[in-house]
N, C-alpha and C positions, 0 to 999 in steps of 0.2 A: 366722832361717830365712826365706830369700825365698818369698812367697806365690806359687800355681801360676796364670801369667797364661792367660786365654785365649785362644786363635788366634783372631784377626778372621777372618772369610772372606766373600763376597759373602751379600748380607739377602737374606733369602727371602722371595721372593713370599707375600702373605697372601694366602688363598684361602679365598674365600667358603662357608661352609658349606652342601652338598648340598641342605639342605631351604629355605636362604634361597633360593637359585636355582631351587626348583621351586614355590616358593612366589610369588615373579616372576612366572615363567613363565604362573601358573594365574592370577594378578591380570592380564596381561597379554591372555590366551588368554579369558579374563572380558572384559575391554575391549573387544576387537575383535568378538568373537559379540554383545557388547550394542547396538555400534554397526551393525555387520553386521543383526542380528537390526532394530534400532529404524527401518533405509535401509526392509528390504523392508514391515515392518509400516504406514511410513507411506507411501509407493509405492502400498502397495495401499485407501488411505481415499481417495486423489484421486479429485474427481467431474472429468469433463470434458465438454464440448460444443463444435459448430463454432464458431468465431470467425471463421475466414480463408474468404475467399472470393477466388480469383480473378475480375477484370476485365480489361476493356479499357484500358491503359492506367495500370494500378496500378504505383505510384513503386516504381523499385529500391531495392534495398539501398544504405543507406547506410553509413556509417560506426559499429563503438560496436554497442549493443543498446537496443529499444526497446521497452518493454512498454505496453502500456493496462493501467489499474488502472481497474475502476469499481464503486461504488457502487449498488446499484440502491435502488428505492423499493416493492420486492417485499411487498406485504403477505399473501399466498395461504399463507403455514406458520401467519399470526398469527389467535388465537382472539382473538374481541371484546374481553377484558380485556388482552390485549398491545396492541390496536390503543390502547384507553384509556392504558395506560399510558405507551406512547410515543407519545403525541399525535401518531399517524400518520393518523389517519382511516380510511375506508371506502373508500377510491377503489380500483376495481379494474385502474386502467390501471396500464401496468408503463412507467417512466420510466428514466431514471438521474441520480439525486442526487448523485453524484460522478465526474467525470471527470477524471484526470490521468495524464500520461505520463512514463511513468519512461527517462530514459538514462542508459546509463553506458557509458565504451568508455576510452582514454585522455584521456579528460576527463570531468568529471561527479564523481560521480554527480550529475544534476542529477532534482527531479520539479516538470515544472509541469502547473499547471493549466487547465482550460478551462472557463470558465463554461458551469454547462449551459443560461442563454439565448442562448450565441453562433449571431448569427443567419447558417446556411451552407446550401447545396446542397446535398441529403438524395435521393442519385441514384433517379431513379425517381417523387420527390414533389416537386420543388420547391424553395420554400428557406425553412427555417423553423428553428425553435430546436434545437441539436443533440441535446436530450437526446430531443428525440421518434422520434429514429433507430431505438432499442431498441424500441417501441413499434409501430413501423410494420414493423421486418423483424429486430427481435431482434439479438444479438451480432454477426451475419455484416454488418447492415447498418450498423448503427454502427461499425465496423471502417473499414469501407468509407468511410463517410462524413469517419471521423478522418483517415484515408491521404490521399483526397483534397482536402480541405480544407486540411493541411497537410504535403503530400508527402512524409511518411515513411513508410514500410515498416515495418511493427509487426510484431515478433518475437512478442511473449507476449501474454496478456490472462490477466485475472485478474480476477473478479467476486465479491461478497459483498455481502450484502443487509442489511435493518433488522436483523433477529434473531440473524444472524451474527454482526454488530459488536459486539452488546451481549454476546453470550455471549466475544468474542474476549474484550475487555477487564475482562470480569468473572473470564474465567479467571487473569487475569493479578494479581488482585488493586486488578484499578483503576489510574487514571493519573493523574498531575498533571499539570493544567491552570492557565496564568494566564492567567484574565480581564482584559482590558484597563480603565484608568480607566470608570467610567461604570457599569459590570458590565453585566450582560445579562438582560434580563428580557421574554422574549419568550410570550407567551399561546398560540400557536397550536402552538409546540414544544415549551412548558413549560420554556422553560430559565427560570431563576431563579437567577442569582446574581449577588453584590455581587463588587466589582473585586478582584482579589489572587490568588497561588497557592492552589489547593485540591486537596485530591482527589475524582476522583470516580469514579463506578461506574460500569456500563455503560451504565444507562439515562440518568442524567447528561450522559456524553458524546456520549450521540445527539442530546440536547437540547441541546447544546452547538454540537455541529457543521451543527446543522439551523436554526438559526433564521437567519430573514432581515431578519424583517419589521419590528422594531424596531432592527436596525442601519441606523446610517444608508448603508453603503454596502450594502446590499439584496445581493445574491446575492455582489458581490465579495467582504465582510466575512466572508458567510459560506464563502468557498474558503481565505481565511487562517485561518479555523480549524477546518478539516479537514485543511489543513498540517500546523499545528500537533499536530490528534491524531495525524494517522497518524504523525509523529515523536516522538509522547511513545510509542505502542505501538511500533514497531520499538525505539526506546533501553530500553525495558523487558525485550521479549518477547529480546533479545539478551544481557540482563547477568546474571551468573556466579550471582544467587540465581534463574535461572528456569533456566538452560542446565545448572547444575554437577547440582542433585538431580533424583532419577529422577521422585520424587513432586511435583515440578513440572515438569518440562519436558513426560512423556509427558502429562498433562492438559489443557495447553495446546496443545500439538502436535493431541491427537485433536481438541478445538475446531475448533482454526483450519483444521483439514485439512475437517472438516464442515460449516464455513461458507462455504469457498471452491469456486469452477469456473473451471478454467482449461481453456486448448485442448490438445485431444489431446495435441502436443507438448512439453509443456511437464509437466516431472518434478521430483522432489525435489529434485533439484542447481540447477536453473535457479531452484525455487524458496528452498533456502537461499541462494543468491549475492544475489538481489533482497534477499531480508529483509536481507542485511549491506550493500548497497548502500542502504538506505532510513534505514541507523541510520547512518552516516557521509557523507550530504549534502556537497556543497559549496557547494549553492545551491538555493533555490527559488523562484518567480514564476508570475507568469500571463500567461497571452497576453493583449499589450499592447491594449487597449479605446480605441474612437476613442470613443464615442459610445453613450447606450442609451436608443433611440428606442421609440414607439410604433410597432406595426406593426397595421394593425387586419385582425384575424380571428384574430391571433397572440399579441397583446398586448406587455408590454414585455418589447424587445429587448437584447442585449449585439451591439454591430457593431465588431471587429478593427480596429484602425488597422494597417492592411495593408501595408503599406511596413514597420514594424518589427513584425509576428510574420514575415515571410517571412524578415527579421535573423534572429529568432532561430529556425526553424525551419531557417533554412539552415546555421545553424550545429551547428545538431542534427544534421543530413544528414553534418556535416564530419567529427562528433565533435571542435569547437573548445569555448573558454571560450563562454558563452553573454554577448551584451551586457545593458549595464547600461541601463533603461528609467528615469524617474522612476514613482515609485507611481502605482497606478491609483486 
């Protein structure tokens, strides 16, 4: 007896069962309110203060985007046992210990640096070391002073001080650092260490990025390794064990949102596009140094070999490849 064959007919769609699909959904609807919920709650920690000032004469827009990142030497949050233990000292003047400019547009992202003895026209005072800019008229006039000195038009600024830094990178679990040959062993910063990759903490890394006085190239030495930290914190503060869990990202977020002041205009969007432009570099340098004289009532100077940073300033203006200088 021939067995009863069955009729092929067109497969039937398999359809997902009612509660997977709402189950999606609420993981989905979960996502967006987190993300949504995480935009506004950090939005509202940004501290801000003037930065921009119009002048007479202040350079267009260029090409690309151009932010000031700086560094201050702010000791006024720090109680005597901070000041000891980041062998900042007692000095109540407010400087900036770190200055560099970030660009990125169809070229870049490039960040260079500027020595803060480069010695420039400080409108209003004269011409003296740039970092006493901040000191003499505050953010608007260091602004001012960066524009003109090197005819870019700055988009953003972005400031953070001694206690900042240490709490950023502490939130992050700390950062590897290598020490070059020779290691670094400087008294007056406290750094101390022997040559080779290490990790270190926050307070480490201040001590790190702060010493001068025992490297032999004095203040240059020490902008390649404030490079170097601000690059080891951006390739951190962006990779999948800080970004993916909640219990690290929101920790570090409220940090960094509490140690930084940027200008008015300048939001959470402008500020995550920087952080991702900082962690994929294509290049960094410093404005190419002719010379670093005495200057007496000022002391010793850093003076531009002015023919090639106007190279590479004008190629910042272009948003081109930035040229290639030999080391300073």
């Amino acid at each position: 007896m021939a067995g009863t064959r069955r009729q092929s007919g067109p497969a039937k769609r398999r359809r997902w069962p009612r509660r997977v699909l709402l189950a999606l959904l609420v993981v989905l609807l979960i996502l967006v309110g987190y993300g949504t919920g995480l935009y506004f709650w950090a939005d509202s920690r940004l501290r801000t203060m003037d930065a921009f000032t119009e002048f007479e004469g202040r350079p267009t827009a260029g090409k690309g985007t151009d932010w000031l990142l700086v560094g201050s030497d702010s000791r006024a949050d720090l109680t005597p046992e901070q000041r000891k233990e980041l062998h900042v000292g007692n000095d109540q003047g407010l400087n900036t210990d770190t200055i560099m400019i970030l660009h990125y547009g169809d070229s870049g992202p490039y960040l260079i640096s500027v020595p803060r003895d480069s010695y420039v026209p400080i409108p209003g005072h004269g011409t003296n070391k740039i970092n006493a800019a901040y000191a003499l008229g505050g953010a608007e006039l260091l602004t001012q002073t960066v524009e003109q000195a090197t005819g870019l038009r700055l988009d953003h600024y972005a400031e953070i001080n001694f206690l900042g830094l240490v709490d950023v990178v502490d939130s992050l679990g700390g950062v590897t650092l290598c020490v070059p040959d020779g290691g670094l062993h400087d008294e007056k910063s406290g750094a101390d260490f022997d040559a080779g990759c290490q990790h270190m903490g926050g307070v480490q890394a201040l001590q790190y990025a702060r010493a001068r006085y025992s490297d032999p190239q004095g203040d240059l030495g020490r902008v390649k390794r404030q490079q170097q930290l601000v690059d080891a914190i951006a390739g951190k503060a962006l990779s999948p064990a800080v970004l993916v869990p909640p219990w690290k990202l929101i920790p570090f977020l409220g940090t960094s949102l509490d140690a930084l002041t940027v200008d008015p205009d300048t939001g959470i969007g402008a500020l995550a596009t920087m952080g991702r432009k900082v962690s994929g570099l294509s290049g960094t340098t410093t404005v190419p140094v002719a010379s670093e004289p005495y200057v007496a009532g000022v002391g010793d100077v850093v003076e531009w070999n002015r023919s090639e940073a106007e190279e590479l300033f004008a190629a910042l203006r272009a948003d081109t490849a930035i040229p290639t200088f030999d080391a300073n």
